[in-house]
C-alpha positions as CSV (number, residue, x, y, z in Angstrom):
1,X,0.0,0.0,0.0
2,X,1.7,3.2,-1.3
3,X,1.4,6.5,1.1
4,X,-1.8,7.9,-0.7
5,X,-3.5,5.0,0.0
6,X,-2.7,4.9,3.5
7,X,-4.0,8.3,3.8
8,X,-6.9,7.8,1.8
9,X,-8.2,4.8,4.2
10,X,-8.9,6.6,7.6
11,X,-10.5,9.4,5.7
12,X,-13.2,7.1,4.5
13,X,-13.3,5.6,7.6
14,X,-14.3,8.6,9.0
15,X,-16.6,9.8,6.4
16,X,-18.2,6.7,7.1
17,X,-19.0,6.8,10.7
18,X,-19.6,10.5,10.2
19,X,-22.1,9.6,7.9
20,X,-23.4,6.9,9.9
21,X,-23.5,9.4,13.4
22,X,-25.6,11.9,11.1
23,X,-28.2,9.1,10.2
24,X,-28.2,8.0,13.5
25,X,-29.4,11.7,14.7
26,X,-31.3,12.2,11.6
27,X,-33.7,9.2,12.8
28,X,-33.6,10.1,16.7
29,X,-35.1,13.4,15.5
30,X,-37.9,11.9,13.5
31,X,-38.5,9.6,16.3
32,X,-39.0,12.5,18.8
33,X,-41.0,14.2,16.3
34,X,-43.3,12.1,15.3
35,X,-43.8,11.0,19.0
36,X,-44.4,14.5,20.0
37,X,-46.6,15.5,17.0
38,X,-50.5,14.9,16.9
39,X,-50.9,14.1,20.4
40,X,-53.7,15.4,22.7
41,X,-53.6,17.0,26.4
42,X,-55.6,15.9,29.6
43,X,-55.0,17.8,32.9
44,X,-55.3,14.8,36.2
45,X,-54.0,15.3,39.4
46,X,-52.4,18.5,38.4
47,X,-50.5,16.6,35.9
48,X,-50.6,17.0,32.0
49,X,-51.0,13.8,30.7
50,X,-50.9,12.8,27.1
51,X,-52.5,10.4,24.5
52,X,-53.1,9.9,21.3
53,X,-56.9,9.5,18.8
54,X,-56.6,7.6,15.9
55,X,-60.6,8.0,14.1
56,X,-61.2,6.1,11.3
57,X,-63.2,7.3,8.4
58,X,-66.3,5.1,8.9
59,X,-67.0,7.0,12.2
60,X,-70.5,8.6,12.8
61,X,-72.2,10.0,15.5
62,X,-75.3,8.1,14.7
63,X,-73.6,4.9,16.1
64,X,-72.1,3.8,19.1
65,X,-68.2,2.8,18.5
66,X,-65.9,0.7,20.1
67,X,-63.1,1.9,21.5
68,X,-59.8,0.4,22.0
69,X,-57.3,1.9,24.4
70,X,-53.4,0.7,23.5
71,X,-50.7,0.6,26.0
72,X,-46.9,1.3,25.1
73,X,-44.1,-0.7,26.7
74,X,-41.7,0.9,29.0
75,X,-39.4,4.3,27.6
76,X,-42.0,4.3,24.4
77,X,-44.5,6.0,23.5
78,X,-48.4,6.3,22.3
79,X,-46.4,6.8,18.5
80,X,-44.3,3.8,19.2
81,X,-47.2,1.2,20.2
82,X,-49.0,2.7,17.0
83,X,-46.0,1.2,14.7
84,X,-45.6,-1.6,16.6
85,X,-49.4,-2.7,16.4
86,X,-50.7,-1.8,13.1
87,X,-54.3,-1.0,15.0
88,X,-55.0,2.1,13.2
89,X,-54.9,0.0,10.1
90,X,-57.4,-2.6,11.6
91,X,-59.3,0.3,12.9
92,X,-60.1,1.2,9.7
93,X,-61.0,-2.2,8.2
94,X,-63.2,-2.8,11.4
95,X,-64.2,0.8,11.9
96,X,-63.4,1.2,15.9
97,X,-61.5,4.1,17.8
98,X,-57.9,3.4,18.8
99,X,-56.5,5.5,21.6
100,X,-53.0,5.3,23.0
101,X,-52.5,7.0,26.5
102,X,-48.8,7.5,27.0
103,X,-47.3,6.8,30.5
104,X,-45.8,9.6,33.0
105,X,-42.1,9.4,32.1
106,X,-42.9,7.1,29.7
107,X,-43.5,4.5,32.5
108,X,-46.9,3.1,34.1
109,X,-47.7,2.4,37.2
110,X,-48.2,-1.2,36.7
111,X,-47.8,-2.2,40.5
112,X,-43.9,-3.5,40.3
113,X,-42.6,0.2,42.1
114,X,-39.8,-0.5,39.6
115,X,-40.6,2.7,37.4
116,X,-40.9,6.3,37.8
117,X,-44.6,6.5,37.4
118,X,-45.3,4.0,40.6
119,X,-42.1,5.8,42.5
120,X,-44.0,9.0,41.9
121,X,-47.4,7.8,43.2
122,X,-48.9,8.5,39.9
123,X,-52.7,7.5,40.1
124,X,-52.7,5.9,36.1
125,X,-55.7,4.5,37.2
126,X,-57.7,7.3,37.5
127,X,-56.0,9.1,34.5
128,X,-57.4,6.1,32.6
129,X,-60.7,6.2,34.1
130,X,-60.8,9.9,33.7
131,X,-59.9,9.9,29.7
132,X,-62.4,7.1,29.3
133,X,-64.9,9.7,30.5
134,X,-63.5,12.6,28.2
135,X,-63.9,10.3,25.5
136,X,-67.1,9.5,25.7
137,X,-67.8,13.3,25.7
138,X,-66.1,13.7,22.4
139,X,-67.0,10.7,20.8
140,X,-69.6,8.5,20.5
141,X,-68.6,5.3,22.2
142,X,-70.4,1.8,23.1
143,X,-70.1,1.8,27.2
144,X,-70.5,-2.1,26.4
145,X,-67.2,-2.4,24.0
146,X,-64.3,-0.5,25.9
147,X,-60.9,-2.7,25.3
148,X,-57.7,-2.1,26.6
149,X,-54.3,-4.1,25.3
150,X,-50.7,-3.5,25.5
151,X,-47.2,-4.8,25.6
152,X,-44.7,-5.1,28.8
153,X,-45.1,-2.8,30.9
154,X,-48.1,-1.6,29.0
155,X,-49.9,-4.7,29.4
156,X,-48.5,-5.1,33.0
157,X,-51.4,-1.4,33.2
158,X,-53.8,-3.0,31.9
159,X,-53.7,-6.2,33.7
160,X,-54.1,-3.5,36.9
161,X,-56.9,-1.9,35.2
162,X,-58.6,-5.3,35.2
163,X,-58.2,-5.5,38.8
164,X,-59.2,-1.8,39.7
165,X,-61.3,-0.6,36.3
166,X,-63.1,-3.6,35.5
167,X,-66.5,-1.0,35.8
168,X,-65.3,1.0,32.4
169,X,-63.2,-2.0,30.7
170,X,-65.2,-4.4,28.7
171,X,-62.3,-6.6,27.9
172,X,-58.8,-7.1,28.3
173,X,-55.3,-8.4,26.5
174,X,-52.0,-8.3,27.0
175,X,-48.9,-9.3,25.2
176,X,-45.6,-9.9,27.2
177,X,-47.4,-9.4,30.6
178,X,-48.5,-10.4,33.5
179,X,-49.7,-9.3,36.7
180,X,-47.1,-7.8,39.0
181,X,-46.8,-9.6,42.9
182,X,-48.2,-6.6,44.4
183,X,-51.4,-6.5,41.7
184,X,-52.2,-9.7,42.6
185,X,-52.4,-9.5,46.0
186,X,-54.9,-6.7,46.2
187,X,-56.7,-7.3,43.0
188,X,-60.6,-7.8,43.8
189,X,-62.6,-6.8,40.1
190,X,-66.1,-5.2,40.4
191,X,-67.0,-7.2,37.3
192,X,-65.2,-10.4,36.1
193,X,-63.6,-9.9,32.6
194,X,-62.8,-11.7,29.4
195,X,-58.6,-11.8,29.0
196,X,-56.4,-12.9,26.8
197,X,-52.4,-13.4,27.4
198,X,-50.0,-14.1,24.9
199,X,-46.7,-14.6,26.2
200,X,-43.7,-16.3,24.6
201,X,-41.4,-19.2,26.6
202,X,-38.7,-17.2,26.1
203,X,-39.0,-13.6,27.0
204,X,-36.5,-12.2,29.4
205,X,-38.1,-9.4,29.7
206,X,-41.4,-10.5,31.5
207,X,-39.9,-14.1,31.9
208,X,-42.8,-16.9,31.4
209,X,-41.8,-18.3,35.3
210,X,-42.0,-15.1,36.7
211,X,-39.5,-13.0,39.2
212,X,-39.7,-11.9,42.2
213,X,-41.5,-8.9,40.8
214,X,-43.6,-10.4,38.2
215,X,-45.8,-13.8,38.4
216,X,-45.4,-16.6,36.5
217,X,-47.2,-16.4,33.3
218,X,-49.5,-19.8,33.6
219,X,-50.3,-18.7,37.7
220,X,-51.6,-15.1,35.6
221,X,-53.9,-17.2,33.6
222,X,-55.1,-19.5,36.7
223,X,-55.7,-16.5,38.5
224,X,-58.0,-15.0,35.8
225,X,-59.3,-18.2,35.2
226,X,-60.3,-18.7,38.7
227,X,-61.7,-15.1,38.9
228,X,-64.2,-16.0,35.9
229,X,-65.4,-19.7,37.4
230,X,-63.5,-21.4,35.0
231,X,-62.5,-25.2,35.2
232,X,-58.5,-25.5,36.5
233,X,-57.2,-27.1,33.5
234,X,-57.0,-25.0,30.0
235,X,-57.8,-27.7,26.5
236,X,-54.7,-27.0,24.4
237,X,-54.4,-26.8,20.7
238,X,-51.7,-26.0,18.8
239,X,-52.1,-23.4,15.7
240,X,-50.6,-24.2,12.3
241,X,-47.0,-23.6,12.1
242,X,-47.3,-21.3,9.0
243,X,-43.7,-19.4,8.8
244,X,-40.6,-20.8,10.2
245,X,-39.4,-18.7,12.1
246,X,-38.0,-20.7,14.8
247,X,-41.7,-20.8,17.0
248,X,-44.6,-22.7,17.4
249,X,-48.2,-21.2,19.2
250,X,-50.1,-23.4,21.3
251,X,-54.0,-21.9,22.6
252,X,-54.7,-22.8,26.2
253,X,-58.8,-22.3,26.6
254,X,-60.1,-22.5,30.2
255,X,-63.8,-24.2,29.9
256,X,-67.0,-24.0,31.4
257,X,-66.3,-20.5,32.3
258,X,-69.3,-19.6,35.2
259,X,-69.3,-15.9,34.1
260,X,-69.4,-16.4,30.5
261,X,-66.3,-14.5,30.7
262,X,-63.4,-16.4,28.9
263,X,-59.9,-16.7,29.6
264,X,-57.3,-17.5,26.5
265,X,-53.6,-17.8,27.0
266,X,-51.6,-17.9,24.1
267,X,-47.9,-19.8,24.4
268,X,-45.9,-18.9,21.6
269,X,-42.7,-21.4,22.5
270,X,-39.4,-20.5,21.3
271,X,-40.8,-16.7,20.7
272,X,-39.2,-13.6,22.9
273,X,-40.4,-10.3,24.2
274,X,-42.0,-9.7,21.2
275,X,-45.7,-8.9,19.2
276,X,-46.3,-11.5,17.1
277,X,-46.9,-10.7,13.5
278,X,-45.8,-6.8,14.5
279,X,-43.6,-3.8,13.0
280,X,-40.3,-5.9,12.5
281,X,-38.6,-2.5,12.7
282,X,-39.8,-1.5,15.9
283,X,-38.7,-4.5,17.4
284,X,-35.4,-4.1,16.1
285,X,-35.8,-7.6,14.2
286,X,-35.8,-9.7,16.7
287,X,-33.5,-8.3,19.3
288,X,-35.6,-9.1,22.1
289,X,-36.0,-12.7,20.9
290,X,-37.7,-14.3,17.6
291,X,-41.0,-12.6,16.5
292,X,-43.7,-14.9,15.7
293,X,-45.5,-14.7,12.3
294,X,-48.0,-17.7,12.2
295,X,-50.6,-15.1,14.0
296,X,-51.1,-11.2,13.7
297,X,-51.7,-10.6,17.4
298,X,-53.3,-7.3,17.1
299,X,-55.9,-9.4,14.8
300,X,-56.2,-12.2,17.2
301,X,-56.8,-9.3,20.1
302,X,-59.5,-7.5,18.0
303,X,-61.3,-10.9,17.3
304,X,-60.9,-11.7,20.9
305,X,-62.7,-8.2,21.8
306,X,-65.3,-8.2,19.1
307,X,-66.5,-11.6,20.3
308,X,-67.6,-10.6,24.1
């Protein structure tokens, strides 16, 4: 290699991670943009909390609507669960509201007193129970068909809100969730209420035998089960194995329900802390373990909720 050369190499070395810094910025700023564009503003407990509406086009005041509220995981946003889900999509195709409340410090208080929103005494239960309200001034919504889903720590809310909001909530679902140790302890629902879990074997983020924080994921689905009358044992069927991608879902259905409220826990084995069938991007292609694609959980959520 002559002298030029040797020169020549570290400058393109360092056009290249110049290049690659600027890229890197260029898409932080979109990412804070688009999650601080479009949203909406609700005053509780002296705090500004935020959320976002996503309407589709077939709404009309002459018909009630269902609304489903969409919880982010943890550091994320209302934008980010809107990317990762594809709901406003399936909103339009099934015409029902999608809202996605964002956490205080992007962080719920789902019970663990891990995050800032539980260290803070944040009251997310009555932020949720207040927007619900607001919404139904601004909108017209079906008091009957009120959903709430989410992911991690999201879904860790709105297993809570099944515990503490089950007299606004119609149904629940969560995906990489359970109920946190100190949830469960206290958690006595005014009403019993459908749910549905899907959890992969191997998350390590909400870990499928639970920590000392977290329970186990099949205890989650006894409890729930047990809260609706159902029988102890779940009938298991496993779904077709469409894509390989390294996983497999199996359907545990607890029977003879006493409440007529049912309680469905999907096991997706081999799949991570992931959304099945979700944004690839937003997950960061599989980062947090392999992504399922044999079923489109935001689909299998919204058939879930449009069946109660």
């Amino acid at each position: 290699m002559n002298k030029k050369s040797k020169l020549r190499f570290p400058r393109i070395l360092l056009y290249f991670f110049l290049s690659l810094l600027i890229l890197v910025l260029l898409v932080y700023v979109f990412i804070v943009y688009s999650s601080l564009s479009g949203r909406e503003t609700i005053t509780v407990d002296n705090l500004e909390r935020h959320y976002r509406v996503y309407v589709p086009d077939a709404y009309t005041e002459e018909k009630p609507t269902a609304l489903v509220l969409v919880f982010h995981m943890l550091t994320a946003s209302g934008k980010t669960a809107e990317w990762l889900t594809h709901f406003n999509k399936l909103a339009d195709k099934e015409g029902f509201i999608v809202v996605y409340p964002e956490g205080y410090k992007a962080s719920w208080a789902e019970g663990s007193q891990l995050y800032a929103a539980d260290q803070a005494n944040v009251n997310d239960i009555y932020f949720i129970s207040t927007l619900i309200d607001q919404l139904s001034t601004q909108y017209m919504l079906d008091p009957q068909r009120i959903y709430a889903t989410g992911f991690s720590s999201g879904g860790l809310m709105v297993q809570r809100l099944a515990c503490e909001l089950s007299d606004k909530i119609t149904a629940i679902a969560t995906v990489g969730a359970t109920l946190t140790e100190n949830s469960i302890k206290s958690c006595q629902p005014q009403e019993p209420l459908p749910v549905l879990m899907i959890n992969g074997n191997d998350d390590m983020g909400v870990p499928w035998q639970g920590t000392p924080d977290y329970v186990p994921i099949p205890e989650a689905a006894a409890f729930w089960a047990t809260q609706n009358g159902c029988k102890n044992t779940p009938e298991t069927d496993r779904m077709p194995d469409q894509i390989a991608d390294g996983t497999l879902v199996e359907k545990d259905v607890y029977q003879d329900c006493s409440t007529k409220k049912p309680v469905i826990l999907y096991r997706v084995l081999g799949g991570g802390h992931t959304w099945p069938g979700g944004n690839q991007a937003v997950q960061l292609w599989g980062l947090n373990g392999k992504i399922n694609q044999d079923i489109d959980a935001s689909w299998e959520i919204w058939s879930f909720f449009s069946n109660q």
